[in-house]
C-alpha positions in Angstrom: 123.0 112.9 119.4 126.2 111.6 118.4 127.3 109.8 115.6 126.5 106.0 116.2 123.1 107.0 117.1 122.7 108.7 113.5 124.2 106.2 111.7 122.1 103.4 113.4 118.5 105.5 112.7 119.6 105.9 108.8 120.3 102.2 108.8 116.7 101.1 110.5 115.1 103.6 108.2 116.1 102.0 105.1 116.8 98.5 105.7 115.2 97.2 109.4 112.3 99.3 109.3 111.6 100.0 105.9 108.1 101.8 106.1 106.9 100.4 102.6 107.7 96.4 103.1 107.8 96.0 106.9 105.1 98.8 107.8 102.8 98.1 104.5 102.3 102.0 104.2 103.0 103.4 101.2 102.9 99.8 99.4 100.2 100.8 96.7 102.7 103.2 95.5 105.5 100.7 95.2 103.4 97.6 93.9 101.5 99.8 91.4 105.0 101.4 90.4 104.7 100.8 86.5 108.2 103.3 86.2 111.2 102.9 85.1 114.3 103.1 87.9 114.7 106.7 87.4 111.4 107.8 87.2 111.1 105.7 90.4 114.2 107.6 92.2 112.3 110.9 91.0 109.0 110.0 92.7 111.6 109.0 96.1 113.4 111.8 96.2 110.3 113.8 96.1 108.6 111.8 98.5 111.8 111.8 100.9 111.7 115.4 100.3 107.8 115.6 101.3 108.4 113.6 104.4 111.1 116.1 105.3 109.2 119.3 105.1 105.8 117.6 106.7 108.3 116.6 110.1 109.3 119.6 110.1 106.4 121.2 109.7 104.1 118.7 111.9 106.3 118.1 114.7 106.4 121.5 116.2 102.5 121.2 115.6 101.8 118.1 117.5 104.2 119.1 120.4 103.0 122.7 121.4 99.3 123.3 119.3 97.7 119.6 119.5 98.5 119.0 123.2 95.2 119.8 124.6 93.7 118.3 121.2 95.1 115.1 120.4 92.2 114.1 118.1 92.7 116.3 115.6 96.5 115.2 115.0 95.6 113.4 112.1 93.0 115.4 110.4 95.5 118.3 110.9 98.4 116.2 109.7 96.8 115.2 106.6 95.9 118.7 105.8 99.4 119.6 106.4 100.7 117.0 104.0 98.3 117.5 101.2 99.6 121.5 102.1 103.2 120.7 101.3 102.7 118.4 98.5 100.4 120.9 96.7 103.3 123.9 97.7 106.0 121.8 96.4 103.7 121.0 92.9 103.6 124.5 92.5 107.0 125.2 93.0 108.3 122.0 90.6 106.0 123.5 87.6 107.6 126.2 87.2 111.1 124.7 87.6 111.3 120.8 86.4 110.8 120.8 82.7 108.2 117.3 81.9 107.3 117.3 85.4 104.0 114.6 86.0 101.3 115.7 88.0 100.3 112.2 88.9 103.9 112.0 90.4 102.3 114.9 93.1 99.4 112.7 93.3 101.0 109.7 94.4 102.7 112.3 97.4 99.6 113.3 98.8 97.7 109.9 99.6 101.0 108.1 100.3 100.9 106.4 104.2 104.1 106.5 104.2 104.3 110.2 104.7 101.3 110.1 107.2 102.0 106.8 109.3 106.1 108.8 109.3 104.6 112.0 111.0 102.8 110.4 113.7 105.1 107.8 114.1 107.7 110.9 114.9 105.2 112.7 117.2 107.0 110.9 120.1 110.5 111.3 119.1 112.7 114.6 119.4 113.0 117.2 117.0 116.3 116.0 115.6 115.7 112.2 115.6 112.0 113.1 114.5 114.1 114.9 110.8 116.7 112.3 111.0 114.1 109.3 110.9 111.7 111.2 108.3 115.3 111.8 105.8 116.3 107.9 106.3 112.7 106.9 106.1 112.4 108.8 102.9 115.9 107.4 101.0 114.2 103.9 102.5 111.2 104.5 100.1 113.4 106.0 97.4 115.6 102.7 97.2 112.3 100.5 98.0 110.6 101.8 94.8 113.8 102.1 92.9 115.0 98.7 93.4 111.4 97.2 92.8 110.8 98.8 89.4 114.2 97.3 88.3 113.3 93.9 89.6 109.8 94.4 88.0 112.0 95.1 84.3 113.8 92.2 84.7 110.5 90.2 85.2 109.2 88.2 82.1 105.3 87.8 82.1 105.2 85.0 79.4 107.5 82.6 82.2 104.9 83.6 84.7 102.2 80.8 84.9 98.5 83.2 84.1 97.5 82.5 87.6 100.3 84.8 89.1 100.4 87.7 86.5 100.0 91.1 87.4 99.0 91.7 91.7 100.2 88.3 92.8 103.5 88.5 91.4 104.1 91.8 92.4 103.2 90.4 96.2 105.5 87.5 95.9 108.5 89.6 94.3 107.5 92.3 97.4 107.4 89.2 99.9 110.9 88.0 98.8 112.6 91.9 99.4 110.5 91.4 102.7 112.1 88.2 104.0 115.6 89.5 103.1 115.8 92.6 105.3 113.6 91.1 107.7 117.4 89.0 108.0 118.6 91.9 108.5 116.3 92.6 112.3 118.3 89.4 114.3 120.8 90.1 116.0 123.9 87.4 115.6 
């Protein structure tokens, strides 16, 4: 794999194919996102970091256990996730002082780490870890830059009608249509 091919798979993962906006998984986490930007970049890093460790753990699965079983892919990927998350909640207690269990929460019933393993099932091993990395700093930024568009908001301008879900649609909508610009080719 050389180095356009890298470069253009870390560029659909976080702008063109942005699994949160364009793929609607892992959107509760971003529209409920009540954080401030670096509480945001916390929870995406540790859900690109998640995403890493469940490719790498999931891929191998899929490719030489599930082959005579593809039904249980995703009962066995979800175990494998909520697996990981719950290893890496144990391992973040005892190291990150003011760590926030619901933070781990949000990991383990995030699509976005689900929809990205099966999704990868039928790429190769290394464009499988590259797309689950770019996929993951996707997220990160996703979250990061909705949380500061979300502080800049003021609620009294907001007509009472849009307060709350629907704004947090429309401001979601807007992010959508501008790397959806980004998918045509000039």
């Amino acid at each position: 794999m050389d180095f356009k091919i890298i470069l253009g798979i870390v560029l659909a993962g976080i702008l063109s194919e942005n699994y949160a906006l364009l793929h609607f998984l892992g959107t509760g986490a971003v529209l409920e996102n009540e954080r401030s930007s670096r509480q945001s970049l916390t929870l995406g890093l540790g859900t690109t970091l998640v995403m890493l460790i469940s490719t790498l753990i999931t891929w191998p699965i899929n490719n030489y256990l599930l082959v005579e079983v593809p039904y249980l892919q995703t009962m066995v990927f979800v175990f494998v996730v909520l697996l990981v998350v719950e290893v890496i909640h144990m391992i973040a207690r005892k190291i990150v002082d003011n760590y926030c269990h619901a933070h781990f929460v949000k990991f383990a019933i995030n699509g976005a780490v689900l929809g990205l393993c099966i999704h990868n099932t039928e790429a190769d091993y290394l464009t499988a870890i590259v797309t689950s990395v770019a996929v993951g700093i996707g997220f990160m930024l996703t979250m990061t830059l909705y949380a500061k568009i979300e502080s800049t908001v003021d609620e009294e301008a907001i007509p009472a009608p849009f307060r709350g879900i629907p704004i947090a649609l429309l401001t979601a909508g807007m992010i959508v249509l501008a790397l959806l610009a980004l998918q045509f080719k000039f």
